[in-house]
Backbone bond lengths (Angstrom), bond angles and torsions (degrees), N, CA, C in turn:
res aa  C-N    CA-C-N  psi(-1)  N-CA   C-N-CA  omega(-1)  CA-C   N-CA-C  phi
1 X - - - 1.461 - - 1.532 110.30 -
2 X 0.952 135.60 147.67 1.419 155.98 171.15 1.296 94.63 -65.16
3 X 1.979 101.47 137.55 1.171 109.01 173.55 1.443 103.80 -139.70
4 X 1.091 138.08 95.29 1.765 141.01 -165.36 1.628 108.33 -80.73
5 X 1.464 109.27 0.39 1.764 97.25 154.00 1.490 114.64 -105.42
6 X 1.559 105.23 27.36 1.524 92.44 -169.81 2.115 90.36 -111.66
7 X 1.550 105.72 122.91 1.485 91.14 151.14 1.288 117.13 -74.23
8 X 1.001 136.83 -9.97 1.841 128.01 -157.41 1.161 103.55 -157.38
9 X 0.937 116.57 130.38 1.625 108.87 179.75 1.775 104.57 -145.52
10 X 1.530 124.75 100.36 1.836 128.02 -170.88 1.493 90.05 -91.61
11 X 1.033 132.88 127.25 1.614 144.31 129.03 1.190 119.81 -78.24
12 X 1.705 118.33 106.80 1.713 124.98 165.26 1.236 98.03 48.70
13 X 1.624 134.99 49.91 1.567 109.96 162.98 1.063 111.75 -78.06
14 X 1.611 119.77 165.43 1.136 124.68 -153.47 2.007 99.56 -164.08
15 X 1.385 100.90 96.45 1.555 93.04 178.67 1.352 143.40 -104.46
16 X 1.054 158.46 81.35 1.917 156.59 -94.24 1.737 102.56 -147.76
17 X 1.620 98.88 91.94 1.619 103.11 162.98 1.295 120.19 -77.27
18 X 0.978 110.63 138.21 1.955 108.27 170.73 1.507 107.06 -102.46
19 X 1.865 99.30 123.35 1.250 98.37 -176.75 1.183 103.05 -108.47
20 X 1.351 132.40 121.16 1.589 116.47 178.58 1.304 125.63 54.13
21 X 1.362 141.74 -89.57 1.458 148.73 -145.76 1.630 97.00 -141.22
22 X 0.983 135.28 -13.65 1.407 146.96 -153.32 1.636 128.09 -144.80
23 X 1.228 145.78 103.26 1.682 134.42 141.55 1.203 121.60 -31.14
24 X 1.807 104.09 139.04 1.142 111.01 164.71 1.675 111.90 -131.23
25 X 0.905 88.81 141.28 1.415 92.95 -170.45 1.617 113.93 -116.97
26 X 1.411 95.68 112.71 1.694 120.75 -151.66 1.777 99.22 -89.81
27 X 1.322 113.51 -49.70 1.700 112.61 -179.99 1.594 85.26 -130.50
28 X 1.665 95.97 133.95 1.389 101.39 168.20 1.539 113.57 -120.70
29 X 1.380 115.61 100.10 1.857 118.57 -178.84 1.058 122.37 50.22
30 X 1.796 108.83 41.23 1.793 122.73 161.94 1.522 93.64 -52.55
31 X 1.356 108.59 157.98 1.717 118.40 142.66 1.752 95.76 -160.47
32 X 1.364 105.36 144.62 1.218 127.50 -138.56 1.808 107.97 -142.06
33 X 1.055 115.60 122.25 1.795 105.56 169.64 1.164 95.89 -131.16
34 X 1.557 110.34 141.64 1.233 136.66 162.30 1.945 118.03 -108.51
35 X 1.173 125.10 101.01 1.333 107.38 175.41 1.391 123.34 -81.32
36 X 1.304 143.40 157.63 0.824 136.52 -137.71 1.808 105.70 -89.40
37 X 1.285 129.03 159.05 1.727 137.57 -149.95 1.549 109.31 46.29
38 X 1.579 117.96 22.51 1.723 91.04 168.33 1.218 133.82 -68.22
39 X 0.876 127.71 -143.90 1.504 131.09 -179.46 1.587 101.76 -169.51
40 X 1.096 95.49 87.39 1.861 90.14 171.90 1.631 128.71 -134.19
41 X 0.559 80.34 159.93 2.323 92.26 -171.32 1.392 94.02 -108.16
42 X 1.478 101.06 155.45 1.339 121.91 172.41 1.480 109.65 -145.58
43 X 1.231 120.31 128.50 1.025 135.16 -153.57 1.886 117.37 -134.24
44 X 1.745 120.36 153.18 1.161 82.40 -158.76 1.744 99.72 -179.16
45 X 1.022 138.70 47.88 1.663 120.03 -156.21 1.821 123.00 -18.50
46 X 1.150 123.28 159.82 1.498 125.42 179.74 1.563 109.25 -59.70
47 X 1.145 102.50 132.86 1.858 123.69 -168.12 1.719 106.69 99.90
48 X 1.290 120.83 -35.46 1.042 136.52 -160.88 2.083 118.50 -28.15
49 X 1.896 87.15 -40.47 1.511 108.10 -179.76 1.475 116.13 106.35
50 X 1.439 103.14 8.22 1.159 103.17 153.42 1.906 152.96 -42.76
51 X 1.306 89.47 -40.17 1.334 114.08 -178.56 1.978 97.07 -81.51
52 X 1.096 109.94 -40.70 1.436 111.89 -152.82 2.065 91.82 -83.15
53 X 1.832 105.25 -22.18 1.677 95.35 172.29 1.497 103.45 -74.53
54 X 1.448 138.53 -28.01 1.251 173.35 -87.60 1.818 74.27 -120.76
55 X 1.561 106.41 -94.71 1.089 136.21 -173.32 2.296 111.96 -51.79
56 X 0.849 99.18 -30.82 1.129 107.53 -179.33 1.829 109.10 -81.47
57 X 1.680 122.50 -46.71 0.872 131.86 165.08 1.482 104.59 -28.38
58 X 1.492 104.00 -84.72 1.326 144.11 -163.59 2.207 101.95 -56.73
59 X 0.882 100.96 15.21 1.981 101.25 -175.93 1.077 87.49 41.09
60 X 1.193 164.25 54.29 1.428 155.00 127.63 1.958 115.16 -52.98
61 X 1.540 98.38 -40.03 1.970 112.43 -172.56 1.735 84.74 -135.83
62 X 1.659 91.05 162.29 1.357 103.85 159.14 1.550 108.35 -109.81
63 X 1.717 112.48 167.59 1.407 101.16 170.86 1.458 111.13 -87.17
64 X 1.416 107.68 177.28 1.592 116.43 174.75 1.277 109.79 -70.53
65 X 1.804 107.79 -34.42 1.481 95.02 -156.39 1.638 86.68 -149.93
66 X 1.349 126.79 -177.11 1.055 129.28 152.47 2.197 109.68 84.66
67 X 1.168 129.83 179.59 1.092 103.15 -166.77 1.833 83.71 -132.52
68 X 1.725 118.58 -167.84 1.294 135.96 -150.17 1.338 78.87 -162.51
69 X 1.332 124.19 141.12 1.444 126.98 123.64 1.711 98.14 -126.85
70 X 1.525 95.54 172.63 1.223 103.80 -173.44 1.883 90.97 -146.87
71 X 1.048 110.78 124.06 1.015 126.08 -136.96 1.724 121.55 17.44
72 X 1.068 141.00 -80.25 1.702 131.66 146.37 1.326 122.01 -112.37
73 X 1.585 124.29 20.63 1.623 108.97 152.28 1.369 114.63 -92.15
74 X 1.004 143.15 156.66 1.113 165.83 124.43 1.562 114.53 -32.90
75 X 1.181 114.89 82.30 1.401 124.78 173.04 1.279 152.28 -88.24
76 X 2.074 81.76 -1.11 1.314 113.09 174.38 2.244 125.25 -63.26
77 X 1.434 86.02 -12.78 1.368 107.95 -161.06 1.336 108.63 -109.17
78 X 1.507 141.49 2.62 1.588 144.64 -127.63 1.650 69.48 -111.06
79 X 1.404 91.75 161.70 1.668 121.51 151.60 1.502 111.99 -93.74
80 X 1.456 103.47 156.69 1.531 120.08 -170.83 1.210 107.84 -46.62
81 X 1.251 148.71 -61.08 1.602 159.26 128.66 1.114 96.51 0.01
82 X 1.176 148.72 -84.81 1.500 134.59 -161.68 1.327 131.28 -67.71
83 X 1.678 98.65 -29.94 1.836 102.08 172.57 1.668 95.68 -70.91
84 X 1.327 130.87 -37.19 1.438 120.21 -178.91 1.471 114.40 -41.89
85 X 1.348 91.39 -49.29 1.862 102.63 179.49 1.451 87.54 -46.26
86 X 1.494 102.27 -84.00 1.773 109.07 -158.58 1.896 98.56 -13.99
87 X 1.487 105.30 -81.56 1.476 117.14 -153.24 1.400 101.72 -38.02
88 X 1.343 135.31 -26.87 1.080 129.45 -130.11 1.720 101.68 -107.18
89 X 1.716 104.96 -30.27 1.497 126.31 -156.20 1.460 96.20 -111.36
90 X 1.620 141.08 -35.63 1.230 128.65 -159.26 1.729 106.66 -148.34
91 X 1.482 117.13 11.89 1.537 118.93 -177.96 1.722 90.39 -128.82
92 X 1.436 111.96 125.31 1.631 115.18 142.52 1.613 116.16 -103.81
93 X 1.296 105.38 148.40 1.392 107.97 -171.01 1.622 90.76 -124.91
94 X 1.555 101.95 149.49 1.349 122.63 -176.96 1.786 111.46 -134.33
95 X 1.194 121.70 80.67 1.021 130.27 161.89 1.279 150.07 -45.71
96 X 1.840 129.26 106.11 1.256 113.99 173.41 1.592 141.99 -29.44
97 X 1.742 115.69 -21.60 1.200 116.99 -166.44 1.838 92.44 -151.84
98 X 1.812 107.64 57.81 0.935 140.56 161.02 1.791 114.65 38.59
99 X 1.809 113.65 -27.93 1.700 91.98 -178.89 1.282 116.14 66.15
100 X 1.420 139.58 -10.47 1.396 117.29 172.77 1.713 110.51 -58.52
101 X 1.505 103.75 155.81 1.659 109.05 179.10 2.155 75.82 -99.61
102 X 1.836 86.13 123.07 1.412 92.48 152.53 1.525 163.47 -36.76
103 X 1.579 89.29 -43.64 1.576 118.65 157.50 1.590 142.33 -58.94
104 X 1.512 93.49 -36.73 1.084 116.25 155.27 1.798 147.98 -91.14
105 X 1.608 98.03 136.79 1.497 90.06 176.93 1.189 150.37 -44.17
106 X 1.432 135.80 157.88 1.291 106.61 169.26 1.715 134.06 -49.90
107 X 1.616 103.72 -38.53 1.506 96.35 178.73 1.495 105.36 -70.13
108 X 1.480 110.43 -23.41 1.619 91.62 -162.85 2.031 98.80 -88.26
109 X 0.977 113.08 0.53 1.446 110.55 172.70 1.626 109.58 -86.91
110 X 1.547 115.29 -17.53 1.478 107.88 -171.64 1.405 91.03 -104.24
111 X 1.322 130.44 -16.56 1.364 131.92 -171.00 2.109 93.08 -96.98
112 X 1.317 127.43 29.58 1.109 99.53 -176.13 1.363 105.78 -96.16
113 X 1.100 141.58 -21.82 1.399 145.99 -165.88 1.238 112.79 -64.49
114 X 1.282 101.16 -5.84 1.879 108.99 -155.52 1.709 102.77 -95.24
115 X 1.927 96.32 -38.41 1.664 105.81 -175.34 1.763 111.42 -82.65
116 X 1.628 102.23 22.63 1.335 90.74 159.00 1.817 110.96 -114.38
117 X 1.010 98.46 27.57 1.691 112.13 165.96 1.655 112.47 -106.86
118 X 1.342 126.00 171.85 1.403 135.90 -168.06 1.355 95.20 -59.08
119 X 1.314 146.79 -74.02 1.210 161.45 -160.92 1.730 113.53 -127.22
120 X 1.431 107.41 161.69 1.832 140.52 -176.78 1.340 93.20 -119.64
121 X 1.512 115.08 126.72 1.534 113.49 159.60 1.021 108.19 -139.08
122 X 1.395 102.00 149.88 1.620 111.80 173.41 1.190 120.72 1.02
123 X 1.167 111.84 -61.55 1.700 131.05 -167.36 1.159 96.69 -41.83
124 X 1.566 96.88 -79.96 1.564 125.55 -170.98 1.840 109.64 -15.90
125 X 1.362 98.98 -73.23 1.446 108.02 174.78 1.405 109.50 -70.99
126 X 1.063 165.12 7.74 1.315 145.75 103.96 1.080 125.51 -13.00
127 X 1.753 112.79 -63.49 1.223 126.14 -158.07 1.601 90.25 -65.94
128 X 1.489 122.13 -55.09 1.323 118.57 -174.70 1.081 131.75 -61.74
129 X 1.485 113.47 1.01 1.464 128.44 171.13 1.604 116.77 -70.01
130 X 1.982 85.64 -44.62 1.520 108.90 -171.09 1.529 106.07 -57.52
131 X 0.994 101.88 -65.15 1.769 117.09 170.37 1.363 114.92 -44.13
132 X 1.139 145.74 -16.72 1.128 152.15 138.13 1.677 116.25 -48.73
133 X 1.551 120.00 -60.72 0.834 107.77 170.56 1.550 128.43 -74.11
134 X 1.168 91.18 9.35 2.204 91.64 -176.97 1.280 97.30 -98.38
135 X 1.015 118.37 -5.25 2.324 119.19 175.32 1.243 74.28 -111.46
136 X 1.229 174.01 47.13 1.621 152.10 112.03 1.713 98.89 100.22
137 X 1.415 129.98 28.72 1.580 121.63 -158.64 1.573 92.32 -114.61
138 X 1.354 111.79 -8.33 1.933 95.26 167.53 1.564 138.59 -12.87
139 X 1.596 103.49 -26.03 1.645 100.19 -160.05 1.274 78.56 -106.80
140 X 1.490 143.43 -4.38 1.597 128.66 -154.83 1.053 106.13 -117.91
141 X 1.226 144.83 2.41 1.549 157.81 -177.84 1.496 124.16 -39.26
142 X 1.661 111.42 -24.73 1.570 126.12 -179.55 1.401 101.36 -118.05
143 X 1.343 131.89 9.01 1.361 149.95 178.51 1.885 97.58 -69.08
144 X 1.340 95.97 140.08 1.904 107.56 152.52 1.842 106.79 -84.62
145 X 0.997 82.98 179.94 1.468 90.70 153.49 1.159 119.79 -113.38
146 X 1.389 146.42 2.45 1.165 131.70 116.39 1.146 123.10 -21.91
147 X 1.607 142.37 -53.75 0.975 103.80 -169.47 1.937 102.64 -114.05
148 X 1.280 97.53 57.62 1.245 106.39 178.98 1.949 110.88 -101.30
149 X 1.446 128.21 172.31 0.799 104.84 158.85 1.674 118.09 -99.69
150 X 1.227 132.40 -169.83 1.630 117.33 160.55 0.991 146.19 -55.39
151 X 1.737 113.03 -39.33 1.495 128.10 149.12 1.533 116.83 -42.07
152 X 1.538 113.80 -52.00 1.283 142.61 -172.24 2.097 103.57 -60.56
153 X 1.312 91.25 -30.33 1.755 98.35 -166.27 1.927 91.10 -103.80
154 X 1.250 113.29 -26.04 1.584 110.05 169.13 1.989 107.04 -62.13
155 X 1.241 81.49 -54.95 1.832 89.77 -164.99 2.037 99.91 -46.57
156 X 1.349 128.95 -50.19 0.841 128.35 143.68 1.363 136.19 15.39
157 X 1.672 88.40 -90.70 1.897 120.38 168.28 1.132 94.64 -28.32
158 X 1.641 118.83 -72.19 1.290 128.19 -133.32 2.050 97.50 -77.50
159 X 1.539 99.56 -70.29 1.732 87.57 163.97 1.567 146.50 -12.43
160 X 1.824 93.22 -59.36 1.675 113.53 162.30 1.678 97.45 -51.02
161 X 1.226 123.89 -68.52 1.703 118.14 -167.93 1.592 114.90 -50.31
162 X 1.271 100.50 -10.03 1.623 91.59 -171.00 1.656 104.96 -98.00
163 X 1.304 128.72 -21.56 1.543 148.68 -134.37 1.754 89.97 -66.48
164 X 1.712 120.16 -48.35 1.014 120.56 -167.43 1.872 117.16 -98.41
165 X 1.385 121.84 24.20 1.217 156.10 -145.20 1.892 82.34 2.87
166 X 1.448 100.55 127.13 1.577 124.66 -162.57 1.699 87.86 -97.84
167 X 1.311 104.32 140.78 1.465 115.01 156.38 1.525 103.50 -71.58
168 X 1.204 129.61 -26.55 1.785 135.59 -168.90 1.358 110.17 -148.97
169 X 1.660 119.84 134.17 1.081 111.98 178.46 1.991 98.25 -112.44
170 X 0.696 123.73 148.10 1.311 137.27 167.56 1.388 128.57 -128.38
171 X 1.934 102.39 109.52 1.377 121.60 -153.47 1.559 106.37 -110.02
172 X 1.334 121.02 99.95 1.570 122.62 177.44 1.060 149.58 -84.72
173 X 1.621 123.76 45.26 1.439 138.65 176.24 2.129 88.53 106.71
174 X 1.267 103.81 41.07 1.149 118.60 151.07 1.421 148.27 37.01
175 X 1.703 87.14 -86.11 1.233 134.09 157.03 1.762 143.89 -119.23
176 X 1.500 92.45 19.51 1.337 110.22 173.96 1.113 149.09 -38.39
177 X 1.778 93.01 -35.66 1.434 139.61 -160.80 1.504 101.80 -94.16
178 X 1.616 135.86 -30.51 0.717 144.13 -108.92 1.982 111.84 -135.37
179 X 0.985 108.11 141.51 1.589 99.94 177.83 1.564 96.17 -69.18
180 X 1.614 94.52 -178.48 1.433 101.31 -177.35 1.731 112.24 -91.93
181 X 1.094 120.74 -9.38 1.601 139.64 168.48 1.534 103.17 -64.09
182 X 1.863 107.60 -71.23 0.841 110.82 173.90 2.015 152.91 -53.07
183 X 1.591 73.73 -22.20 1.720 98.57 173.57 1.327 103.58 -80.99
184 X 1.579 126.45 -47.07 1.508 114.70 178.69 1.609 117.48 -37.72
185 X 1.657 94.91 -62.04 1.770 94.82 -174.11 1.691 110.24 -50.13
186 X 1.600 111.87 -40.77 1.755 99.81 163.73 1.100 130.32 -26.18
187 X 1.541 116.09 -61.30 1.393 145.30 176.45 1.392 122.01 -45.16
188 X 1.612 100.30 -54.14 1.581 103.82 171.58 1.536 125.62 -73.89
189 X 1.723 94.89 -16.93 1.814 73.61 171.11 1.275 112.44 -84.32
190 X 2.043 127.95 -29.16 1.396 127.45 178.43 1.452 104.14 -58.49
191 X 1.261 127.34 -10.64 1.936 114.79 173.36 1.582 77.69 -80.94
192 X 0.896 128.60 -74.41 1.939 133.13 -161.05 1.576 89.31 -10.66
193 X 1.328 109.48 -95.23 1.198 154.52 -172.22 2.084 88.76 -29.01
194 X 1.030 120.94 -44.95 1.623 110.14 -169.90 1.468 81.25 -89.20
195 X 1.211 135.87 -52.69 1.857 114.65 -176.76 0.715 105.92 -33.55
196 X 1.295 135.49 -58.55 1.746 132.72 -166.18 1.477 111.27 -63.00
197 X 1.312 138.97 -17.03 1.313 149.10 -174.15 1.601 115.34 89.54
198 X 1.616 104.96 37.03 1.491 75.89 171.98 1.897 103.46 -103.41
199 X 1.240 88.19 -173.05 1.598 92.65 -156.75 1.630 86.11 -105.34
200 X 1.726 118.29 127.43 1.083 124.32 170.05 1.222 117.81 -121.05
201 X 1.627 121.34 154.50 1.385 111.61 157.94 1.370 116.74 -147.01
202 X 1.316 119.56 139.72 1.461 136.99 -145.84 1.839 106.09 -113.51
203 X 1.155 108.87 99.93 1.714 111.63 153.76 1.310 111.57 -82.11
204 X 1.513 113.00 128.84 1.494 138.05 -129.39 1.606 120.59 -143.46
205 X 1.243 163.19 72.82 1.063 114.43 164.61 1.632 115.89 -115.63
206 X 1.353 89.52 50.48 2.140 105.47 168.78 1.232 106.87 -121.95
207 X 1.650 115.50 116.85 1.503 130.21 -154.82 1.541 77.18 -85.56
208 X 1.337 142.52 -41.55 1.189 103.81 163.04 1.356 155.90 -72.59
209 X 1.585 124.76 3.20 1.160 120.76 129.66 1.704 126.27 -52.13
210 X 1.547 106.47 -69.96 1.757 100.43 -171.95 1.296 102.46 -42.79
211 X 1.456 138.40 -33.10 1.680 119.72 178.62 1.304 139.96 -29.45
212 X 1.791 98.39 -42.23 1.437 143.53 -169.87 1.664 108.58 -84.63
213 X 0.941 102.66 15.89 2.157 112.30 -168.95 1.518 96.83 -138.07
214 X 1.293 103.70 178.03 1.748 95.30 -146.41 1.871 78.63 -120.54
215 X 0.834 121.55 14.42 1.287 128.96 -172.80 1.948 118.61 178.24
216 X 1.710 104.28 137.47 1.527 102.70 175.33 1.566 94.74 -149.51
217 X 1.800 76.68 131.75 1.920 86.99 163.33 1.737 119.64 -109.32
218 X 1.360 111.75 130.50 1.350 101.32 174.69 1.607 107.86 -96.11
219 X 1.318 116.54 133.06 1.348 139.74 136.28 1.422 125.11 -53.82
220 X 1.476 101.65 132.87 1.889 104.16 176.46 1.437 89.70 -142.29
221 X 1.251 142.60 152.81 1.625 156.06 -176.58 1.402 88.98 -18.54
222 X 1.457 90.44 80.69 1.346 102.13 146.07 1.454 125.79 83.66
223 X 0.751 98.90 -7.62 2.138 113.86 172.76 1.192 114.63 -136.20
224 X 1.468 107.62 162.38 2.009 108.66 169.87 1.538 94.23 -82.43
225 X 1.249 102.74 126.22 1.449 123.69 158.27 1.472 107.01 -75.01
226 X 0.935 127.63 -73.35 1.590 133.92 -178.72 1.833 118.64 -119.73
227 X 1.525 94.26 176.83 1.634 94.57 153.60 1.735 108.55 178.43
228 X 1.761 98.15 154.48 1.200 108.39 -158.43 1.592 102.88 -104.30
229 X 1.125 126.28 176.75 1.534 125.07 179.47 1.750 95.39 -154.42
């Protein structure tokens, strides 16, 4: 049944690599709701399956088994062509090791999501101006990221994720990269960013980030073991 407060909604996924001679079985029959403006962390030691909900979230993989909606399609089932759409129209991704294309400027790195549509208009780059100035990057706009700093190349990330206003943002060890000064100001704009209601979710394993989320699930081989609120 349709549920229109749900951004996310996992039924029993269930995901199975074949390595050589053998399965592995990365998520075993999670199902998961997210309603829409949460704020949640996911949490998880290495193997855990983090990366592989990571990728599945994000239309990056499909599952083996089990279904996805994202808000009420079913996205578990799309062809390669269509999850592109998806990623492109209703997922921002926020990366530990930022993804900027080098070559490009800051506006044209936060404005890139846009040049995989027919046309750039005016607007468009406005808007990406704007978004520039809501991470504080106004003066840096003809900047590389070379000569950015990391915080400076995070704030970025986060802008680019917003360009196509995302039904979901998906944030991946954040602040990893990052001093501990510098990770705060990260932090305070992703509270910003959930005031406003958008719906985030955070791969994590600094209990002081998940603190800061209104909800955390831990992962252990392959299932939620628990979760905190």
């Amino acid at each position: 049944m349709p549920d229109n407060n749900l951004a996310v909604r996992l039924e029993n996924i269930t995901k199975v690599y074949r390595l050589e001679e053998f399965d592995f079985c990365a998520l075993n029959g999670v199902t998961l709701h997210i309603p829409h403006g949460e704020y949640l962390a996911i949490m998880g030691p290495s193997g855990s399956g983090k990366t592989t909900l990571l990728n599945l979230l994000g239309c990056l993989d499909k599952p083996t088994s089990g279904a996805y909606f994202l808000e009420n399609d079913d996205v578990s089932t799309l062809s390669d062509d269509r999850l592109s759409e998806i990623r492109n129209h209703k997922i921002g991704f926020i990366f530990q090791s930022y993804n900027l294309i080098p070559q490009l400027t800051v506006l044209e790195n936060i404005a890139l999501p846009l040049f995989y549509r027919q046309s750039v208009l005016a607007d468009d780059l406005a808007k990406a101006e704007a978004l520039a100035g809501l991470v504080g990057l106004q003066d840096k706009l003809r900047n590389r990221p070379s000569q950015l700093s990391g915080g400076q190349q995070q704030r970025v990330a986060i802008a680019r994720s917003l360009i196509n206003d995302p039904l979901i943002i998906l944030a991946d060890e954040p602040t990893g990269n990052l001093d501990s000064v510098t990770g705060a100001e990260i932090l305070n704009i992703l509270d910003r960013l959930h005031e406003e209601g958008r719906t985030l979710i955070v791969i994590t394993h600094d209990p002081d980030v998940a603190h800061r989320t209104s909800r955390v699930i831990h992962l252990m081989d392959g299932c939620i073991s628990r979760e905190e609120t």
